[in-house]
C-alpha positions in Angstrom: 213.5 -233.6 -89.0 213.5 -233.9 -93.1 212.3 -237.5 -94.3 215.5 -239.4 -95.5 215.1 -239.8 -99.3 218.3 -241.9 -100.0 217.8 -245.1 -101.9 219.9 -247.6 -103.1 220.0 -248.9 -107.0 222.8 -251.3 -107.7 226.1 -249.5 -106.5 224.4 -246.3 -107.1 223.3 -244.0 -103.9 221.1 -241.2 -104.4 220.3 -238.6 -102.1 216.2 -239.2 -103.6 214.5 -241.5 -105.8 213.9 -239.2 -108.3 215.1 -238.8 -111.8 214.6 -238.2 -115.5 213.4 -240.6 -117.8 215.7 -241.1 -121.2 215.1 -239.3 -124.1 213.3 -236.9 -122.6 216.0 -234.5 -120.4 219.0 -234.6 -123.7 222.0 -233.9 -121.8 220.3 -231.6 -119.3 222.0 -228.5 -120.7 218.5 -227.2 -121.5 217.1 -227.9 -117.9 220.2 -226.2 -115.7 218.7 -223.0 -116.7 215.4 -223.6 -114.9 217.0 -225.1 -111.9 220.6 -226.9 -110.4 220.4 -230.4 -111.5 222.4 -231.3 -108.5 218.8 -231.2 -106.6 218.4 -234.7 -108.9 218.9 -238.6 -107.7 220.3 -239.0 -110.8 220.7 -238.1 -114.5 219.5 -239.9 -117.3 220.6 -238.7 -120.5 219.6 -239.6 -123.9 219.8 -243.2 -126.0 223.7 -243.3 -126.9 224.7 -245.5 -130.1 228.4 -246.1 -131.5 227.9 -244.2 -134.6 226.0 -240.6 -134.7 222.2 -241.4 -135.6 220.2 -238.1 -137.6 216.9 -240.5 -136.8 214.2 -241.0 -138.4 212.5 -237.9 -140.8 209.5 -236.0 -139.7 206.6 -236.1 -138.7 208.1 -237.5 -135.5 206.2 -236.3 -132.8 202.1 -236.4 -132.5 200.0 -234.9 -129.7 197.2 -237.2 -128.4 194.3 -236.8 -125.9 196.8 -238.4 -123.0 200.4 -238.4 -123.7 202.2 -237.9 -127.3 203.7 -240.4 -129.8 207.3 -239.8 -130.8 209.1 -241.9 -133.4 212.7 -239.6 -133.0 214.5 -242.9 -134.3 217.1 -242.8 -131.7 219.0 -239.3 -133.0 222.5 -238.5 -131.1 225.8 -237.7 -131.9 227.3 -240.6 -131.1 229.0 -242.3 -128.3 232.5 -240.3 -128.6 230.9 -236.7 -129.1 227.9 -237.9 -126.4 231.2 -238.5 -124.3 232.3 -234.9 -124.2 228.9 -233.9 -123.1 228.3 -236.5 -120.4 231.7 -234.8 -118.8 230.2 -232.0 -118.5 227.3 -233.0 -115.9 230.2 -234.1 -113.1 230.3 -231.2 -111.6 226.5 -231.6 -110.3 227.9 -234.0 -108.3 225.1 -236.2 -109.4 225.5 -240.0 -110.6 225.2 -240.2 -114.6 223.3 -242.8 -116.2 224.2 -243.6 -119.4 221.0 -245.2 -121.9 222.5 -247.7 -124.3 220.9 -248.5 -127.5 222.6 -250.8 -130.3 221.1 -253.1 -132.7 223.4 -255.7 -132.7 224.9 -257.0 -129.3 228.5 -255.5 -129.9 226.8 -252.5 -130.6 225.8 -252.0 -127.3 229.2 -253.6 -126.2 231.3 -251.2 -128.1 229.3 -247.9 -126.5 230.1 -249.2 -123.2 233.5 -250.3 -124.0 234.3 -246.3 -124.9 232.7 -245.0 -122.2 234.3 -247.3 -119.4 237.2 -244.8 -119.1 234.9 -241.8 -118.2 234.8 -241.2 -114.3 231.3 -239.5 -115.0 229.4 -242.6 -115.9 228.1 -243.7 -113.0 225.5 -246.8 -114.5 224.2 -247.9 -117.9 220.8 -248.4 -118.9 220.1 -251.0 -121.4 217.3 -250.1 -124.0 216.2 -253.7 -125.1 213.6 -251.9 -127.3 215.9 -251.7 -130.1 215.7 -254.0 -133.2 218.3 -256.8 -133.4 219.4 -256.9 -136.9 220.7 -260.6 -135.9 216.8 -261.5 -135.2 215.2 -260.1 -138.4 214.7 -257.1 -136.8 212.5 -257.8 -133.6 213.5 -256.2 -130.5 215.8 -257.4 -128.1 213.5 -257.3 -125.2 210.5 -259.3 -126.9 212.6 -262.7 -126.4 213.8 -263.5 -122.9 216.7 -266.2 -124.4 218.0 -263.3 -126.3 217.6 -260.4 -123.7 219.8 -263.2 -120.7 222.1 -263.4 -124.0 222.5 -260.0 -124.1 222.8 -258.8 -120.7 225.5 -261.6 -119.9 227.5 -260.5 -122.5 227.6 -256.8 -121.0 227.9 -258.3 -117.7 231.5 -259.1 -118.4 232.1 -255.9 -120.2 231.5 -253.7 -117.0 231.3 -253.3 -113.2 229.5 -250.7 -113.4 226.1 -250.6 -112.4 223.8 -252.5 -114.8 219.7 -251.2 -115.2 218.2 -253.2 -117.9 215.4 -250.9 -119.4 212.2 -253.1 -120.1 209.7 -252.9 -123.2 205.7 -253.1 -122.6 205.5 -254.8 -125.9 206.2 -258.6 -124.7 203.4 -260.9 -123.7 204.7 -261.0 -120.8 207.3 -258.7 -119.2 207.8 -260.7 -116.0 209.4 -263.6 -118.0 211.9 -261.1 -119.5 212.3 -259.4 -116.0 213.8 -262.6 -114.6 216.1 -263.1 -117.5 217.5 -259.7 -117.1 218.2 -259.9 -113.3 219.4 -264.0 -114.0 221.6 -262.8 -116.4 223.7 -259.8 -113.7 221.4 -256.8 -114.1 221.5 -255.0 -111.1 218.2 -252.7 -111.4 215.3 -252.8 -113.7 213.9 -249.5 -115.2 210.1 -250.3 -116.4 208.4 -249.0 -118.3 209.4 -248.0 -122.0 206.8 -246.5 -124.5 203.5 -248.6 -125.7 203.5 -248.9 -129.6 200.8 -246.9 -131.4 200.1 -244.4 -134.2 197.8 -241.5 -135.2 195.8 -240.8 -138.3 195.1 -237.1 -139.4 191.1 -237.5 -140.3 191.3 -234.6 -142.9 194.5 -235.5 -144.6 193.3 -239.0 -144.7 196.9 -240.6 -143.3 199.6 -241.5 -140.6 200.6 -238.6 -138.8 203.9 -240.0 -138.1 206.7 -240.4 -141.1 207.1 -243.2 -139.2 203.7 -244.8 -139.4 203.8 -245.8 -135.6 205.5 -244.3 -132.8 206.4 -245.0 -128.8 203.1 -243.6 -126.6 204.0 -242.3 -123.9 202.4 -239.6 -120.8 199.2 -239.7 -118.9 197.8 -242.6 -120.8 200.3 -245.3 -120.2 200.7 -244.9 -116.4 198.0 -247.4 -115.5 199.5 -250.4 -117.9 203.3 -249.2 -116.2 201.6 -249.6 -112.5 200.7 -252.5 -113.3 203.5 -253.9 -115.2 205.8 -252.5 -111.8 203.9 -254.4 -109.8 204.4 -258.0 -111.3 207.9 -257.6 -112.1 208.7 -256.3 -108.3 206.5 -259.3 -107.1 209.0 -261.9 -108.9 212.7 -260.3 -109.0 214.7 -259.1 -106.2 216.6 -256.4 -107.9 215.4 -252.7 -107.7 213.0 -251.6 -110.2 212.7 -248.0 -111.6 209.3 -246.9 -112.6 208.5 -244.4 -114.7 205.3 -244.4 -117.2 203.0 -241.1 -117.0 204.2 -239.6 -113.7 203.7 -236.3 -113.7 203.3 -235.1 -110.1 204.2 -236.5 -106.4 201.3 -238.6 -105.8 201.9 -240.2 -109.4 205.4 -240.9 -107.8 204.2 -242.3 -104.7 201.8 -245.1 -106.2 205.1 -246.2 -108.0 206.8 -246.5 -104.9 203.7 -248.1 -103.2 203.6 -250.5 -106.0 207.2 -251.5 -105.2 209.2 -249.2 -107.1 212.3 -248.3 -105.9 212.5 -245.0 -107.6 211.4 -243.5 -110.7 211.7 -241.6 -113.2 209.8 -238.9 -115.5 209.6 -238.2 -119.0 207.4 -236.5 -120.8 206.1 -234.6 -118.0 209.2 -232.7 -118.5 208.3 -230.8 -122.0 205.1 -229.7 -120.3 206.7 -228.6 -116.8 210.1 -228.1 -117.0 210.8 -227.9 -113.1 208.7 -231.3 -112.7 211.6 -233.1 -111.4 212.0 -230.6 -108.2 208.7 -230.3 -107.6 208.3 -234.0 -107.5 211.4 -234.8 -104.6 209.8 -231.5 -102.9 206.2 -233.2 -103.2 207.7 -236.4 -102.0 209.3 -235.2 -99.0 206.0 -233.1 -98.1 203.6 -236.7 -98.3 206.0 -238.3 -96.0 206.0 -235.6 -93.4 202.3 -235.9 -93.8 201.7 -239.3 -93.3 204.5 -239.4 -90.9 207.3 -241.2 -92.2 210.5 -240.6 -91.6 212.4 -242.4 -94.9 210.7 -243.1 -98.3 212.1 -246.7 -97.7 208.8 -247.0 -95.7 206.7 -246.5 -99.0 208.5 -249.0 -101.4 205.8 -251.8 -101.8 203.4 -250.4 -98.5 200.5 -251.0 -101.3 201.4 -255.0 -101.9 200.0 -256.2 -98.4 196.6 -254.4 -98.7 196.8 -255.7 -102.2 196.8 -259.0 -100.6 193.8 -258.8 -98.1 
């Protein structure tokens, strides 16, 4: 008999907990040629603002010994023409998550306001790393007043199912966690890039046009294991983790650290079919060890934590 895979985030079901991470996967148009994107829990697709965004001028993207810095600036076309596209991944049969990035709070409201019509949408994703103009330009997420603020307000805007993506860059993310899920989140996804930058030696300056950039890869999936494990240990919502995972076992340590499901990024520009081999992987530890349903897993690590 197969392990059961199903979890459960918010009103969303998915036949496995695995899924791509925002920003990294577009619209998937690029992916279905590699493999059928039906195989996927779900499907993340890119930040979505009201107006179109060209983001921010190059240099935006810098290699680094263990993941790569982007500074992209948030470029889409824009919530009406993202629209059109997001139609287009219904017939994978696959629930459509939606990333929302605004910076202003009707920002955010207005994208989801448009999109409430389309069938397709499944969830929304709330990127609290944006800068709130309204806050002299911090991000959302770095205050938990202003992220409860935020996520009330788009409580009442939508039934749908509410994942409140949380930044790394907070003192401390478990204080913002608990504002999120006081506030009507239903799901947490954690978490998003660390802030750093590159210098080229021989040209003496930033790499990035940007100065800094979002880290992101290899490098950041100790501080996101970590940062999983303290928020699941103080909300009761489900939390996504994502944060470096590039292979099954990477998935499974998020699960064991109480991780309902996760989701990869930048794993994907170096292995396309990472998300397939990943559920495949998945399936093949808990035959191995086993287990009939990857429910078993979420959190097995917390009680040997504990002794």
């Amino acid at each position: 008999m197969m392990p059961d895979l199903t979890v459960t985030i918010g009103q969303l079901v998915l036949k496995n907990p695995v899924m791509p991470a925002s920003g990294c996967f577009g619209y998937g148009e690029e992916y279905a040629a590699f493999y059928d994107l039906s195989q996927l829990g779900a499907i993340v697709v890119k930040g979505t603002t009201v107006e179109p965004r060209l983001g921010n001028a190059p240099v935006r993207i810098a290699e680094t010994a263990a993941g790569i810095l982007n500074a992209i600036g948030l470029q889409n076309p824009g919530v009406v023409a993202a629209k059109d596209r997001i139609r287009q991944l219904a017939r994978y049969g696959t629930p459509v998550i939606v990333n929302v990035a605004g910076n202003s709070s009707s920002d955010y409201q207005r994208v989801i306001e448009i999109l409430e019509d389309e069938p397709t949408v499944a969830a929304y994703e709330i990127n609290i790393s944006c800068p709130n103009v309204k806050q002299g330009g911090l991000a959302f997420g770095t205050d938990p007043e202003v992220v409860a603020e935020l996520i009330n307000k788009l409580r009442s805007a939508t039934h749908r199912t509410l994942i409140v993506k949380l930044s790394p860059n907070v003192t401390d993310i478990v204080a913002v966690a608990q504002a999120a899920e006081s506030a009507g989140a239903d799901a947490l996804s954690l978490i998003n890039t660390l802030v750093g930058m590159a210098i080229d030696a021989e040209k003496r300056r930033p790499v990035l046009a940007n100065l800094t950039g979002g880290l992101s890869g290899p490098a950041v999936k100790p501080v996101a294991l970590r940062m999983v494990w303290q928020v699941t240990e103080a909300v009761q919502i489900p939390v996504i983790g994502m944060g470096g995972i590039s292979c099954a076992e990477d998935a499974v340590e998020f699960l064991l650290a109480g991780a309902s499901a996760v989701a990869i990024g930048t794993a994907n520009f170096v292995n396309p079919t990472v998300c397939p081999e990943v559920i495949a992987g998945l399936s093949e530890y808990l035959k191995r060890h086993q287990l009939r349903s990857v429910q078993e897993l979420i959190g097995l690590a917390k009680a040997a934590g504990k002794n």
